[in-house]
Backbone bond lengths (Angstrom), bond angles and torsions (degrees), N, CA, C in turn:
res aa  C-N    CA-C-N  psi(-1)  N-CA   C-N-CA  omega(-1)  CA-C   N-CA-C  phi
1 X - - - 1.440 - - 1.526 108.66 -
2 X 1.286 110.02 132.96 1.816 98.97 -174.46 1.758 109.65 -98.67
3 X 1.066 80.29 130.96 1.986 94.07 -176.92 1.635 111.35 -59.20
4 X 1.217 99.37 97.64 1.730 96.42 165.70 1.563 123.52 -47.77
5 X 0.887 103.67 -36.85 1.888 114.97 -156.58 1.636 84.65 -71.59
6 X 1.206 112.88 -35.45 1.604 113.23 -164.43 1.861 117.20 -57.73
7 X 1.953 75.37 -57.76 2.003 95.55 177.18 1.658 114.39 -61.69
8 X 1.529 112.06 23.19 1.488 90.82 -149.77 1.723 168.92 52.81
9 X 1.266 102.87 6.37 0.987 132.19 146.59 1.476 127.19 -31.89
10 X 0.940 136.05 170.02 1.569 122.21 -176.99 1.978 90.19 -166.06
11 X 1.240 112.34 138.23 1.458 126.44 161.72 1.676 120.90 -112.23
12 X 1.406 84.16 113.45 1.974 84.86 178.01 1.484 85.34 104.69
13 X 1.687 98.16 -166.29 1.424 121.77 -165.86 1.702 102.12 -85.55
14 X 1.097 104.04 168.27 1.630 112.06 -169.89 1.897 82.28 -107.44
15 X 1.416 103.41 124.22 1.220 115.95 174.78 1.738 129.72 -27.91
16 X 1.123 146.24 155.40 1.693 119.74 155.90 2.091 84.92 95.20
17 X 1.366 146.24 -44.47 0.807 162.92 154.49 1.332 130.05 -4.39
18 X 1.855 131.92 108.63 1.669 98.16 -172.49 1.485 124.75 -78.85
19 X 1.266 114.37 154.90 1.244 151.27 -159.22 1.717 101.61 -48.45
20 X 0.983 133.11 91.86 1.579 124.99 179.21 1.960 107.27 -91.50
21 X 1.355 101.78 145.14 1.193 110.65 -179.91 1.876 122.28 -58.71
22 X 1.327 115.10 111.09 1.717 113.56 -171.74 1.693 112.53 -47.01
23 X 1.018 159.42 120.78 1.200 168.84 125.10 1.919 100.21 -18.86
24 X 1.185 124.52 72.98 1.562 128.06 -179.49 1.113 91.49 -148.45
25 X 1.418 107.48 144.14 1.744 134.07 163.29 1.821 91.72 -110.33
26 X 1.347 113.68 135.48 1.240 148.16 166.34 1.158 97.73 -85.98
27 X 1.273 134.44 -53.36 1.513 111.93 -177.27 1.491 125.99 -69.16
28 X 1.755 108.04 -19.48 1.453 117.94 -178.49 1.820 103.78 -50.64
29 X 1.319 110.61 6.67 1.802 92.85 -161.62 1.539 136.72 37.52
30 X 1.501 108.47 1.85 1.842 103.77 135.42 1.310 156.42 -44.69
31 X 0.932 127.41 109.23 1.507 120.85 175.09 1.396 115.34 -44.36
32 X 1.515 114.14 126.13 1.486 124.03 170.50 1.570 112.18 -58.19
33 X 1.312 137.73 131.30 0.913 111.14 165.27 1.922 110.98 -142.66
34 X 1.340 101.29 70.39 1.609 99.45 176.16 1.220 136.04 -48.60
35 X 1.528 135.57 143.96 1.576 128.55 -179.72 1.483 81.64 -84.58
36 X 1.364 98.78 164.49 1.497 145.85 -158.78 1.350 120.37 -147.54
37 X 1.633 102.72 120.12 1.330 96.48 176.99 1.557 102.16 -114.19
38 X 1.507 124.74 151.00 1.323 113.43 166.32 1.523 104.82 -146.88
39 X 1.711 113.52 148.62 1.228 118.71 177.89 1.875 117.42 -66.52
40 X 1.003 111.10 165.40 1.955 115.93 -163.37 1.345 87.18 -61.66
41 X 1.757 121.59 -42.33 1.495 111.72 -166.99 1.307 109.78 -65.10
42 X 1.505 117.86 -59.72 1.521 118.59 -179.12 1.441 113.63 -51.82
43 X 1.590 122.54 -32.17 1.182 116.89 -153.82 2.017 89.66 -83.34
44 X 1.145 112.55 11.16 1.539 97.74 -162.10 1.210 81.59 -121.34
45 X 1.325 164.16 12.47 1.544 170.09 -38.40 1.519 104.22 124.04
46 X 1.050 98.88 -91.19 1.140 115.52 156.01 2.056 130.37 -10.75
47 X 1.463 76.46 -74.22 1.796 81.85 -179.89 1.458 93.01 -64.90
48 X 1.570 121.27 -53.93 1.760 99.93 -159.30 1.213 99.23 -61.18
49 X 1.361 145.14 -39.39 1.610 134.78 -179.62 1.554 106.68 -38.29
50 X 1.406 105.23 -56.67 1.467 98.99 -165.53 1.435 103.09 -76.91
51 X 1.619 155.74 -43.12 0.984 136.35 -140.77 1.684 79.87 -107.63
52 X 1.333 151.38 -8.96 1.582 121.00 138.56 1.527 152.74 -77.49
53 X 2.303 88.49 22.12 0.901 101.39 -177.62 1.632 107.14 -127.42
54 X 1.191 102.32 27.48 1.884 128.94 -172.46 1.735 99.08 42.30
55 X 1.375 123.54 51.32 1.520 118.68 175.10 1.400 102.75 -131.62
56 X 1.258 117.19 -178.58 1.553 139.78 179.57 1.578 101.81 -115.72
57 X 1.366 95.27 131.48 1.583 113.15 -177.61 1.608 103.27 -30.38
58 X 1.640 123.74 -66.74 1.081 111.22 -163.56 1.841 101.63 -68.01
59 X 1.144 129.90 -49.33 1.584 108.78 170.57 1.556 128.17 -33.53
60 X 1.269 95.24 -54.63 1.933 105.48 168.71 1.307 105.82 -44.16
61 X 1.335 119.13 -49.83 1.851 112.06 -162.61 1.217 102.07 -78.21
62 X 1.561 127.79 -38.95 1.270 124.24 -169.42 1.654 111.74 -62.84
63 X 1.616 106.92 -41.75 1.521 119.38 179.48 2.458 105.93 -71.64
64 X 1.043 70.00 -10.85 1.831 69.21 179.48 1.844 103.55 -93.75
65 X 0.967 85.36 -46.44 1.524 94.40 177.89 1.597 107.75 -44.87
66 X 1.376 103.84 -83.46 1.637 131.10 172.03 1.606 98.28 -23.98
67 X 1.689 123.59 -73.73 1.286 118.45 -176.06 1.465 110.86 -47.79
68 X 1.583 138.09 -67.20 1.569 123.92 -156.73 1.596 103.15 -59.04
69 X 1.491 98.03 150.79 1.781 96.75 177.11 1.262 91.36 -94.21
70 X 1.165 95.63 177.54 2.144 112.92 -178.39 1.395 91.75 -120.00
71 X 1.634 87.72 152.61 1.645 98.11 167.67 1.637 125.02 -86.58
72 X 1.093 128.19 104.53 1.491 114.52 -164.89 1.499 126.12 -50.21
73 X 1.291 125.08 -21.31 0.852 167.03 -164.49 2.290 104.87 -70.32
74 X 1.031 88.62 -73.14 1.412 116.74 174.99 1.365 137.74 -100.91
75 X 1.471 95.17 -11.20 1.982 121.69 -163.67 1.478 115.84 16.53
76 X 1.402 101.39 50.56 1.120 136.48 163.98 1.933 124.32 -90.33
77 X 1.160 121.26 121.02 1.690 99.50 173.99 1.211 110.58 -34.91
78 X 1.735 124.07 145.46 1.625 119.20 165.26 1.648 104.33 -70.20
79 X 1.381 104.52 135.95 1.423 116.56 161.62 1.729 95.55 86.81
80 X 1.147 122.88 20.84 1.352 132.99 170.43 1.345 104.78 -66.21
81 X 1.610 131.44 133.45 1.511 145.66 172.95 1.159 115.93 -42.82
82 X 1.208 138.84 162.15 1.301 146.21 150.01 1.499 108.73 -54.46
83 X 1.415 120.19 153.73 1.374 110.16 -164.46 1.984 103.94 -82.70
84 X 1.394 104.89 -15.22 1.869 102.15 174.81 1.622 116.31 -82.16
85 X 1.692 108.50 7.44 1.452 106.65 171.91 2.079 101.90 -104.41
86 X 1.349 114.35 12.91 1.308 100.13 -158.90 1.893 95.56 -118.58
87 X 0.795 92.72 140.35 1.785 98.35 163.70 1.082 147.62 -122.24
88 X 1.658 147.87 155.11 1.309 110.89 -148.40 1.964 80.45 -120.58
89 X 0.774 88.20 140.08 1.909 107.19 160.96 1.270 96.77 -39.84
90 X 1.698 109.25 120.04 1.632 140.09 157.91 0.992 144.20 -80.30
C-alpha cells in the first residue's frame, strides 16, 4: 500500500485553514467523527488530560464537549474569547 503522508500528499484541510461547514445529518444516527489536527504542545495536553482522567481521547472530547454550555444566543461556548484572542493550530 503506498503511504500518502510519505509522497506528500496531505488529506483534509491544511491546518491554520477556514472553517468549512461538516456535511453530517444528526438524524442519520451516525457517529460524528471529524479529523483533527493538534499542535505537539496541545497534543501532549491533551493525552495527559485524558489518561488522568482514565478515558480515551475521543471519550474525553465527547465528555468536554457535553459539559461546556453554549450560548443560545451565539451557539458559541458561554464565556468563549473574542475571535483576536484565539488561534488556530500551525
Amino acid at each position: 500500500m503506498k503511504d500518502h503522508q510519505a509522497s506528500g500528499a496531505r488529506r483534509g484541510m491544511r491546518r491554520g485553514t477556514k472553517y468549512t461547514v461538516p456535511k453530517y445529518d444528526p438524524a442519520s444516527g451516525d457517529s460524528y467523527r471529524p479529523g483533527t489536527s493538534f499542535d505537539p504542545q496541545t497534543a501532549a495536553k491533551l493525552i495527559r488530560m485524558s489518561a488522568a482522567v482514565n478515558m480515551s481521547i475521543s471519550g474525553f472530547l465527547n465528555a468536554l464537549v457535553e459539559a461546556v454550555e453554549e450560548d443560545p444566543a451565539t451557539n458559541t461556548p458561554a464565556g468563549w474569547p473574542q475571535a483576536t484572542q484565539l488561534r488556530e493550530a500551525g
